[in-house]
SEFIZA-3560 file (N, C-alpha, C; in Angstrom, 3 decimals):
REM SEFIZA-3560
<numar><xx>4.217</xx><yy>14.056</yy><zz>-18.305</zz><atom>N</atom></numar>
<numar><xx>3.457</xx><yy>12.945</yy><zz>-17.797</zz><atom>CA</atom></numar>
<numar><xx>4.414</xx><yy>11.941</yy><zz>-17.148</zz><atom>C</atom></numar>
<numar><xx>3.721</xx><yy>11.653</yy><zz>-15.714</zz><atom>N</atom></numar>
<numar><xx>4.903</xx><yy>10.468</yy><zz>-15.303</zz><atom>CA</atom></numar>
<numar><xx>4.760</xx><yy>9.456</yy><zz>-16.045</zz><atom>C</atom></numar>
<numar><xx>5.882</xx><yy>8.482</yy><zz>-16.254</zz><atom>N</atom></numar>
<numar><xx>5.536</xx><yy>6.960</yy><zz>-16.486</zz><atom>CA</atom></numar>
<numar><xx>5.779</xx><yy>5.893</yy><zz>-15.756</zz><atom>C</atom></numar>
<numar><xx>4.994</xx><yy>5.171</yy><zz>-16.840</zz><atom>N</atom></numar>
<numar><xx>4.131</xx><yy>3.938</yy><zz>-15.455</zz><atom>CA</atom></numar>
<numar><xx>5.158</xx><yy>2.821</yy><zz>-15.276</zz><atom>C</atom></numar>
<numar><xx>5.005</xx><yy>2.485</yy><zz>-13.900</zz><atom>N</atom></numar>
<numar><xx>6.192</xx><yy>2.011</yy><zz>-13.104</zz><atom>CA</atom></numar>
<numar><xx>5.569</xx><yy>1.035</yy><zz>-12.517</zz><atom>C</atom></numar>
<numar><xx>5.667</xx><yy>-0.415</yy><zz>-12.479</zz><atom>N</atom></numar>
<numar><xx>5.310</xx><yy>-1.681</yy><zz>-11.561</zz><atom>CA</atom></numar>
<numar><xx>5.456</xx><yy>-0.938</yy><zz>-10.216</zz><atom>C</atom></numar>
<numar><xx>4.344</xx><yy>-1.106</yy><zz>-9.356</zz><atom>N</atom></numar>
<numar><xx>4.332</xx><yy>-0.779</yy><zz>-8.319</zz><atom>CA</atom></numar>
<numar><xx>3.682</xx><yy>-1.984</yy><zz>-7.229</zz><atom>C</atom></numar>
<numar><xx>4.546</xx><yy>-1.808</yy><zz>-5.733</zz><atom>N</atom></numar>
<numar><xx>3.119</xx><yy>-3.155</yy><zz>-5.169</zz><atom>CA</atom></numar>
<numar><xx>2.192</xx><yy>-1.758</yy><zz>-4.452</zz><atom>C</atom></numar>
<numar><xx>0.852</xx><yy>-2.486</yy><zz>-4.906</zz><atom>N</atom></numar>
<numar><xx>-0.277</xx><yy>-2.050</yy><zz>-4.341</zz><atom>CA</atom></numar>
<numar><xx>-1.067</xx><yy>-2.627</yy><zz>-3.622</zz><atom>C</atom></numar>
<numar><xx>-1.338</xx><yy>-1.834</yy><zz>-2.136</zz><atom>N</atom></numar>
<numar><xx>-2.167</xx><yy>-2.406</yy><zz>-1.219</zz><atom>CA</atom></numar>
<numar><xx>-3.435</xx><yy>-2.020</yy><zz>-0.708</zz><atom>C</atom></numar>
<numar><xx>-4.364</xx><yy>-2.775</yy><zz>-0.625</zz><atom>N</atom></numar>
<numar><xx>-5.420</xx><yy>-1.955</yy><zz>-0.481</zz><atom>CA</atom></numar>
<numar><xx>-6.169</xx><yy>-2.246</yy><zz>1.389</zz><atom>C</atom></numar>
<numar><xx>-7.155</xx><yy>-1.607</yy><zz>1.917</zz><atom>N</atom></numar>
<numar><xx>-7.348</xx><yy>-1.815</yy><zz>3.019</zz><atom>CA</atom></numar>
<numar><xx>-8.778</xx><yy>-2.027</yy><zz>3.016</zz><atom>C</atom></numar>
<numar><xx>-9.344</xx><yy>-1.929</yy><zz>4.144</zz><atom>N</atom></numar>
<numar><xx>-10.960</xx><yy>-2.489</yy><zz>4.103</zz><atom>CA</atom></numar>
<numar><xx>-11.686</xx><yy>-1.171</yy><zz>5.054</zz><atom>C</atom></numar>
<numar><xx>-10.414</xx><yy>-0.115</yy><zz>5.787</zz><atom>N</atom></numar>
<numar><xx>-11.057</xx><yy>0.735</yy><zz>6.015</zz><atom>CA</atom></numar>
<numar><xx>-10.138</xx><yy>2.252</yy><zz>5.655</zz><atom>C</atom></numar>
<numar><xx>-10.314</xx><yy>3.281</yy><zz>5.795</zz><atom>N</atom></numar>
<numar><xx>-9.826</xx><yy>4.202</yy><zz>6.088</zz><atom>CA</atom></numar>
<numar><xx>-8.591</xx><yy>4.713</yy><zz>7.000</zz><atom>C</atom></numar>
<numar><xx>-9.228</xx><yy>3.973</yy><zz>7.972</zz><atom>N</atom></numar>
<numar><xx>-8.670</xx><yy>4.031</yy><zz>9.635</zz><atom>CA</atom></numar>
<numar><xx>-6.991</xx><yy>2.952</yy><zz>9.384</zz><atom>C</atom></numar>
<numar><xx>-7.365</xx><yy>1.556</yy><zz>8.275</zz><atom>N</atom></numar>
<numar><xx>-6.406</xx><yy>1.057</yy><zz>8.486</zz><atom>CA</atom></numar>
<numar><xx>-5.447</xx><yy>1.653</yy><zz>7.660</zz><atom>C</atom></numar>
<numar><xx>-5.769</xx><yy>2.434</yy><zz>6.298</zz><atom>N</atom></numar>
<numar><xx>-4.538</xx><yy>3.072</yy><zz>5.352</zz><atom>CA</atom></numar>
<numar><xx>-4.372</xx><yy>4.443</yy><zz>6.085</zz><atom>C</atom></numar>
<numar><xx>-4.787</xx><yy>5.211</yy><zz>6.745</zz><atom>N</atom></numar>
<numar><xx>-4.192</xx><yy>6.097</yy><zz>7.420</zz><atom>CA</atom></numar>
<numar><xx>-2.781</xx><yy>5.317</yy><zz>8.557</zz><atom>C</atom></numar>
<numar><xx>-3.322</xx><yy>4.335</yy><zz>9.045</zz><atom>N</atom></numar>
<numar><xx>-2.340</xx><yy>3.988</yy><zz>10.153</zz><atom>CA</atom></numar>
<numar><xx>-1.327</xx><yy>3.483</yy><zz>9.444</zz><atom>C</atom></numar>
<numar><xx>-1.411</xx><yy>2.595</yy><zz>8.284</zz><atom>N</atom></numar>
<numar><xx>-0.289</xx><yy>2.288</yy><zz>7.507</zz><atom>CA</atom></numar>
<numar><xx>0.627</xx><yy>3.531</yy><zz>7.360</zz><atom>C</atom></numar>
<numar><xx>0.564</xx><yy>4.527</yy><zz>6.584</zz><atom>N</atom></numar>
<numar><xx>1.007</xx><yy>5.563</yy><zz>6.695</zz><atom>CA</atom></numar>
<numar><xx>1.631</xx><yy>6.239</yy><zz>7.430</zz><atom>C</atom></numar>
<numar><xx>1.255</xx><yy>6.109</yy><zz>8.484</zz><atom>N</atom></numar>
<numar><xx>2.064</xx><yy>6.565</yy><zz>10.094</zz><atom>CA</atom></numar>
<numar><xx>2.677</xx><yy>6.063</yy><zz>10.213</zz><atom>C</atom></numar>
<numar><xx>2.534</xx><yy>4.407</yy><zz>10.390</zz><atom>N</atom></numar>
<numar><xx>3.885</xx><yy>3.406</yy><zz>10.714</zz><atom>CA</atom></numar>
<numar><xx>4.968</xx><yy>3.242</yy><zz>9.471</zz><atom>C</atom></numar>
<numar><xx>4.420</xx><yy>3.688</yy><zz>8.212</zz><atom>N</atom></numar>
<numar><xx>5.632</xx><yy>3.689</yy><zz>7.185</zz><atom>CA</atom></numar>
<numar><xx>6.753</xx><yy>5.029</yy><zz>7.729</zz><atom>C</atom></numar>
<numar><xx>5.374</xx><yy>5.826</yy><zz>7.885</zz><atom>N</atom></numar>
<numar><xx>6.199</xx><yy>7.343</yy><zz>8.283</zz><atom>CA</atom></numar>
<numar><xx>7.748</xx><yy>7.379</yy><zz>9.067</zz><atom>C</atom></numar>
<numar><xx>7.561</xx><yy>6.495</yy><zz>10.423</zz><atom>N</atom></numar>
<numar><xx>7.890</xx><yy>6.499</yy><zz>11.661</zz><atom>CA</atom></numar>
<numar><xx>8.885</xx><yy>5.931</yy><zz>10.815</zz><atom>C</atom></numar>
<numar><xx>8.675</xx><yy>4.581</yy><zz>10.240</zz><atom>N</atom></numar>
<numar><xx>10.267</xx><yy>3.945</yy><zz>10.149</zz><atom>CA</atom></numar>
<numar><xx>10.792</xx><yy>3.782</yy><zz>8.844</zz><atom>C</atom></numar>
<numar><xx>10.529</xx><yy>5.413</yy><zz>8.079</zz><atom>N</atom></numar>
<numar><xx>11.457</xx><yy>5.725</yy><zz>7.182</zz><atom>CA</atom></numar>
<numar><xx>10.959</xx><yy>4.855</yy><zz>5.941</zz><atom>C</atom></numar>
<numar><xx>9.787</xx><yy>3.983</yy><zz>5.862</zz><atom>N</atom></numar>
<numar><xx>9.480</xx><yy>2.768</yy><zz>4.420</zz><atom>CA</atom></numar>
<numar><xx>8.957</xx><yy>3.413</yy><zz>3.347</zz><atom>C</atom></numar>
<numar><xx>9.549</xx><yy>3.755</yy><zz>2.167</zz><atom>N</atom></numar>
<numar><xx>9.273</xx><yy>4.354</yy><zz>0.561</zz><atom>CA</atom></numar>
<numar><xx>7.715</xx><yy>3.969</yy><zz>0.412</zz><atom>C</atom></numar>
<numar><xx>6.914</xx><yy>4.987</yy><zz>0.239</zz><atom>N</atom></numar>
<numar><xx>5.852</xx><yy>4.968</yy><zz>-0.219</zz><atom>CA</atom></numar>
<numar><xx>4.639</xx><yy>5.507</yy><zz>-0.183</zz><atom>C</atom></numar>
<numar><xx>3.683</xx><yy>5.805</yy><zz>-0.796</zz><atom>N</atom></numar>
<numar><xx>2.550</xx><yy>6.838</yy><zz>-0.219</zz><atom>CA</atom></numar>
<numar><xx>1.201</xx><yy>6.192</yy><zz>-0.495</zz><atom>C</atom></numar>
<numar><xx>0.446</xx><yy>6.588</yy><zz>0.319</zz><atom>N</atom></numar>
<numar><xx>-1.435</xx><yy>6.493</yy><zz>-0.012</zz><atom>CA</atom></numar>
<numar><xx>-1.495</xx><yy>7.124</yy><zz>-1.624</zz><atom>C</atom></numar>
<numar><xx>-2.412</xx><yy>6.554</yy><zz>-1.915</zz><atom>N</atom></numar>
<numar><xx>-2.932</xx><yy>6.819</yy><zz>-3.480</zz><atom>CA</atom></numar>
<numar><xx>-4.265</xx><yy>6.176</yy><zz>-3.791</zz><atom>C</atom></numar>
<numar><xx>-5.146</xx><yy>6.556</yy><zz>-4.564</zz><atom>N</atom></numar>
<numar><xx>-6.459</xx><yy>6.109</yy><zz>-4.771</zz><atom>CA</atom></numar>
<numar><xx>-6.550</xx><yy>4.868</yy><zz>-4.952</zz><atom>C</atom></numar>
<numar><xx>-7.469</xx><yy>4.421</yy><zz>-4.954</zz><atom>N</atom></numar>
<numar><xx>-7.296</xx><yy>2.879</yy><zz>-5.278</zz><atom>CA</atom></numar>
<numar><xx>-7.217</xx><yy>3.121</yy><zz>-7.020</zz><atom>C</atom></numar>
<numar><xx>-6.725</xx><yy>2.343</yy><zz>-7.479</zz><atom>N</atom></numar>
<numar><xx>-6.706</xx><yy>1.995</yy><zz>-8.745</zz><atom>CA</atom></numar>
<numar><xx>-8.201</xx><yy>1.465</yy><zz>-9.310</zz><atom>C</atom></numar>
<numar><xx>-8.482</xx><yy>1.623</yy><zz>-10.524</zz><atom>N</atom></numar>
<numar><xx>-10.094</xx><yy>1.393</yy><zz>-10.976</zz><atom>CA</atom></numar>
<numar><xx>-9.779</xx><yy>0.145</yy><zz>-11.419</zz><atom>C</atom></numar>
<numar><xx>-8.670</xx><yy>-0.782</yy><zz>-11.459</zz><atom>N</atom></numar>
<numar><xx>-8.566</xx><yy>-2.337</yy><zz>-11.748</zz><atom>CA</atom></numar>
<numar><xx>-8.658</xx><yy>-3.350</yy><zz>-10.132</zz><atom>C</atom></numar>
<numar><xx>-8.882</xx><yy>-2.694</yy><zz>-9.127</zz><atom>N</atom></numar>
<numar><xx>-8.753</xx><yy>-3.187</yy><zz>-8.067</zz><atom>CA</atom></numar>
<numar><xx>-10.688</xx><yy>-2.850</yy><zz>-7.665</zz><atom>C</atom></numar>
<numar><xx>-11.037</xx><yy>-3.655</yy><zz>-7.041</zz><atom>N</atom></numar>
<numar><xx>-12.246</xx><yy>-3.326</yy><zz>-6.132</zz><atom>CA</atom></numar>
<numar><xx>-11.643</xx><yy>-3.611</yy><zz>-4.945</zz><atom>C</atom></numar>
<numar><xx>-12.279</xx><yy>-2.599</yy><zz>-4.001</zz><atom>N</atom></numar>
<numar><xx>-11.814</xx><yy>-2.786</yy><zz>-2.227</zz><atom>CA</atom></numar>
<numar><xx>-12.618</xx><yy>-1.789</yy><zz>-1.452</zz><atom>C</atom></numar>
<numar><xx>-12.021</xx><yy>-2.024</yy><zz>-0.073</zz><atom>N</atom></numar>
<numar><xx>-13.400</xx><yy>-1.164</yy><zz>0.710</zz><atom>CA</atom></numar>
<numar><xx>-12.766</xx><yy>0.134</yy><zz>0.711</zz><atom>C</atom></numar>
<numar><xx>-12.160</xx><yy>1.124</yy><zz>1.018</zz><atom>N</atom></numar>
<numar><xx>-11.857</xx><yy>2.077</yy><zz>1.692</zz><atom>CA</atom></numar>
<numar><xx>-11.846</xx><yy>3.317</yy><zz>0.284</zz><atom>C</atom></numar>
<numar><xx>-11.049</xx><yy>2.728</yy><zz>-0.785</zz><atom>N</atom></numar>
<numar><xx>-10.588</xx><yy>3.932</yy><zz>-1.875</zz><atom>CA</atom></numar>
<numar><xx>-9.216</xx><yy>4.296</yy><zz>-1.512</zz><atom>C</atom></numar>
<numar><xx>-8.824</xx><yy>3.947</yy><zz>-0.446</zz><atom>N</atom></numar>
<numar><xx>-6.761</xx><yy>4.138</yy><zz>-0.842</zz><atom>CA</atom></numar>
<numar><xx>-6.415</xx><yy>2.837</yy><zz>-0.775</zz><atom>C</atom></numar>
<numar><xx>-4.724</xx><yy>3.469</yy><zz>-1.322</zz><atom>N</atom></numar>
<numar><xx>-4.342</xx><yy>2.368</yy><zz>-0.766</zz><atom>CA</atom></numar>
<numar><xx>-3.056</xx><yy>2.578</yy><zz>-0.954</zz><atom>C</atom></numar>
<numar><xx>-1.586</xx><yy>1.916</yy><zz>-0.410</zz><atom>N</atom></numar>
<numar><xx>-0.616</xx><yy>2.086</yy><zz>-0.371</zz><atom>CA</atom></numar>
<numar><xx>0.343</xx><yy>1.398</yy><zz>-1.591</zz><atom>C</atom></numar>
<numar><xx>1.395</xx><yy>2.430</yy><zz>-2.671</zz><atom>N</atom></numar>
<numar><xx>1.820</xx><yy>2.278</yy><zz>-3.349</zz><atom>CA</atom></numar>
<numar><xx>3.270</xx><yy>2.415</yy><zz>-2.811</zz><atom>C</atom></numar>
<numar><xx>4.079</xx><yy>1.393</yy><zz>-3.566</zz><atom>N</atom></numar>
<numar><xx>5.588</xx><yy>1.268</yy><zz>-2.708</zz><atom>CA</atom></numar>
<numar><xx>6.463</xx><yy>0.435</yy><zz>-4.239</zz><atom>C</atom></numar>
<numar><xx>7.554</xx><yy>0.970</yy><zz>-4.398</zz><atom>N</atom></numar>
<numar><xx>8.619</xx><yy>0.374</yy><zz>-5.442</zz><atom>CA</atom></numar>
<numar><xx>8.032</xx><yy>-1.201</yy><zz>-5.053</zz><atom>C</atom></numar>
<numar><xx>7.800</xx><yy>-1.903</yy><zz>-6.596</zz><atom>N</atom></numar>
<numar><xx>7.387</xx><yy>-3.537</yy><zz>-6.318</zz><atom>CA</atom></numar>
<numar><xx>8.519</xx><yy>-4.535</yy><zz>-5.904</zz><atom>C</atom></numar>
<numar><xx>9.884</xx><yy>-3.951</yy><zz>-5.665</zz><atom>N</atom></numar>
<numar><xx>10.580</xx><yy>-5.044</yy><zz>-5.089</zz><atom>CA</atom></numar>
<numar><xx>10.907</xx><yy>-5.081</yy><zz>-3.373</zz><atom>C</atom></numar>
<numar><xx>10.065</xx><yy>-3.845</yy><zz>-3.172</zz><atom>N</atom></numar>
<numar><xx>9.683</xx><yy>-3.755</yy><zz>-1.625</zz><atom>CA</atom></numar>
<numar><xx>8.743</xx><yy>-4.447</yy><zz>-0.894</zz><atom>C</atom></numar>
<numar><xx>8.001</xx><yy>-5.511</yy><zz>-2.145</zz><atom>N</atom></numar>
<numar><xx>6.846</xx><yy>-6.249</yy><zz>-1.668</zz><atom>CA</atom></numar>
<numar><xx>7.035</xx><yy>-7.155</yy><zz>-0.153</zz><atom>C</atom></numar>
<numar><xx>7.821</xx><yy>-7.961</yy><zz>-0.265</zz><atom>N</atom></numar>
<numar><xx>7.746</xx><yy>-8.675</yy><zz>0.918</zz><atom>CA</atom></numar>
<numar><xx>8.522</xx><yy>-8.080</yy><zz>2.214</zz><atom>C</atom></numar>
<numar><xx>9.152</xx><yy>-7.214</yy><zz>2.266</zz><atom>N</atom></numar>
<numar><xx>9.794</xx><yy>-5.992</yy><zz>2.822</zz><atom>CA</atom></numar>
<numar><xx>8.708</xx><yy>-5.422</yy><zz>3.940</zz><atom>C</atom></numar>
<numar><xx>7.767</xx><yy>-4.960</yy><zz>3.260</zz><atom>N</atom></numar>
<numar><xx>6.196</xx><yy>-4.379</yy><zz>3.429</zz><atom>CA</atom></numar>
<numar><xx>5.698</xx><yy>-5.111</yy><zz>4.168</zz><atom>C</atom></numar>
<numar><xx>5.204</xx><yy>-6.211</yy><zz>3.319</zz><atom>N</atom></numar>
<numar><xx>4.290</xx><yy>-7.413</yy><zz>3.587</zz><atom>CA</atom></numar>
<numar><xx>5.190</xx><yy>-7.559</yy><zz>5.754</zz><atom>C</atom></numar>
<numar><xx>5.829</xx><yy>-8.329</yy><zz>5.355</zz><atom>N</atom></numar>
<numar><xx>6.833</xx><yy>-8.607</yy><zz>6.647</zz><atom>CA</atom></numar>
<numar><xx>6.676</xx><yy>-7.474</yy><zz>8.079</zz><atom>C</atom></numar>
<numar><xx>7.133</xx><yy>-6.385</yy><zz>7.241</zz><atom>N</atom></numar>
<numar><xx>6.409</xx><yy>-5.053</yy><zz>8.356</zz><atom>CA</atom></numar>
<numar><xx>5.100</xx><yy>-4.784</yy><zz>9.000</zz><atom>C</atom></numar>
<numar><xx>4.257</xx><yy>-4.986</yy><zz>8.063</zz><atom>N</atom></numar>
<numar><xx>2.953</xx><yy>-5.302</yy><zz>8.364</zz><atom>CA</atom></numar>
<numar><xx>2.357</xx><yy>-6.218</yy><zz>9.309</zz><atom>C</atom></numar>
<numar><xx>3.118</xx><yy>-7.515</yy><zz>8.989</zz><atom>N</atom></numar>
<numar><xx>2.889</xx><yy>-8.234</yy><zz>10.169</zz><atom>CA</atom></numar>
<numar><xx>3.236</xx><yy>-8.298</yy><zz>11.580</zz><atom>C</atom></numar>
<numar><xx>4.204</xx><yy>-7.595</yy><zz>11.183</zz><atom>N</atom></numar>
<numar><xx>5.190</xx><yy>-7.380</yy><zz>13.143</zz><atom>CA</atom></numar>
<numar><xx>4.920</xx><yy>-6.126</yy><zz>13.456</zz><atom>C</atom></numar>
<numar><xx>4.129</xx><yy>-4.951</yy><zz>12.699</zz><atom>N</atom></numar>
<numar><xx>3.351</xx><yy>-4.150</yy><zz>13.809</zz><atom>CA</atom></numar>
<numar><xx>1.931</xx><yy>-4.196</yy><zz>13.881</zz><atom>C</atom></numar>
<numar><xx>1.157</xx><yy>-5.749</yy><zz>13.182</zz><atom>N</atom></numar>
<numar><xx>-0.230</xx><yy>-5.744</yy><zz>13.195</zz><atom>CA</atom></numar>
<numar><xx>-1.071</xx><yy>-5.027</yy><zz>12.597</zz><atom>C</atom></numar>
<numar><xx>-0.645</xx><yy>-4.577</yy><zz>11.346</zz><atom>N</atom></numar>
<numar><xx>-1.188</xx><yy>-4.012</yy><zz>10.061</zz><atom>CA</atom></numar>
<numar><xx>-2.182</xx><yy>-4.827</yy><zz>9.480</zz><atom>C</atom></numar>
<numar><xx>-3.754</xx><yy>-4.309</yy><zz>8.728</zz><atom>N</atom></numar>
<numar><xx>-4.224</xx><yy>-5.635</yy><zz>8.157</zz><atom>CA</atom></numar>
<numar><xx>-3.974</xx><yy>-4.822</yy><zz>7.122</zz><atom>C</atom></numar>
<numar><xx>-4.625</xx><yy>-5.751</yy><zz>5.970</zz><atom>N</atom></numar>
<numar><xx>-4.725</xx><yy>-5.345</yy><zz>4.365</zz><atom>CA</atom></numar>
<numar><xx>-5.780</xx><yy>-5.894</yy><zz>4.025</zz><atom>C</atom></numar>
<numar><xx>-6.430</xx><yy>-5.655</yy><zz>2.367</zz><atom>N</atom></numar>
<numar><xx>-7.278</xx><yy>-6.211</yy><zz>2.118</zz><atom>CA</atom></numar>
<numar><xx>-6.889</xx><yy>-7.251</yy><zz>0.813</zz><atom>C</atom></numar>
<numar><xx>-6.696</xx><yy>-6.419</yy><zz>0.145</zz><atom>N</atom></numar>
<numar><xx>-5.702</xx><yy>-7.035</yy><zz>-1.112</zz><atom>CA</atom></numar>
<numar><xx>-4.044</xx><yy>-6.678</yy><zz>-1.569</zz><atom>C</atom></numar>
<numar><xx>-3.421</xx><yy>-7.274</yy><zz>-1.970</zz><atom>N</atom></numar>
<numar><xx>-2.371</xx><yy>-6.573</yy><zz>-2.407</zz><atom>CA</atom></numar>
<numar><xx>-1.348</xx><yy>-7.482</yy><zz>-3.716</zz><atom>C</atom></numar>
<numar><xx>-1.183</xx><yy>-6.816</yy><zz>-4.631</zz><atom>N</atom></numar>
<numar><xx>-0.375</xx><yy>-7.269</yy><zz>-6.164</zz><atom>CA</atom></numar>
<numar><xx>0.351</xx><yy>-6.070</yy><zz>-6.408</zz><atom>C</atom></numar>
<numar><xx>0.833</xx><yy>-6.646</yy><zz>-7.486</zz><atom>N</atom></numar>
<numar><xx>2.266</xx><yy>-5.547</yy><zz>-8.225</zz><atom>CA</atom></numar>
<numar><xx>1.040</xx><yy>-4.696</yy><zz>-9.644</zz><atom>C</atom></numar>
<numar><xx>1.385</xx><yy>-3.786</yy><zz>-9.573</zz><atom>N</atom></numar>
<numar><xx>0.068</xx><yy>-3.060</yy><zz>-10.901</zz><atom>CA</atom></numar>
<numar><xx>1.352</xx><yy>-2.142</yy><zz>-11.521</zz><atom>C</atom></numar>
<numar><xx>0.929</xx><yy>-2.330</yy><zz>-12.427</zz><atom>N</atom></numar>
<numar><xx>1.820</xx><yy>-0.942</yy><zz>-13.812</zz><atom>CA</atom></numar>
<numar><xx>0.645</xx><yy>0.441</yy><zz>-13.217</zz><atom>C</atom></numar>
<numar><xx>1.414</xx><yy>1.095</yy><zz>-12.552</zz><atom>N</atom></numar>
<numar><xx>0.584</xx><yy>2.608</yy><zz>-12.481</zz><atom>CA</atom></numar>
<numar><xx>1.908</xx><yy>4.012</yy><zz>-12.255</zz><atom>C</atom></numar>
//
């Protein structure tokens, strides 16, 4: 069994936007993958992007300079 690791978790409002996250992590090499949403989170889509939690503002920052949205996003033990 893995164990549970502070992670930041992000969630999106569609599909369309955690697929594209994904691509643009892809492209420039950023630690992390799509994963279900967590059942402590409500959000629209059902993924969402999990990344080591001291990558938070790392992320966050990226997001904004290629026009990424999000819906929610915190650090979760998963």
């Amino acid at each position: 069994m893995k164990r549970k690791e502070n992670r930041v978790v992000i969630s999106f409002h569609t599909t369309t936007e955690a697929i594209a996250m994904e691509e643009a992590c892809r492209e420039e090499r950023i630690d992390g993958r799509l994963i279900p949403l967590p059942r402590v989170i409500s959000a629209g889509c059902g993924l969402a992007w999990s990344a080591p939690s001291e990558k938070e503002q790392e992320i966050l920052k990226f997001m904004k300079k290629r026009g990424l949205t999000c819906e929610t996003t915190g650090i979760y033990l998963i």
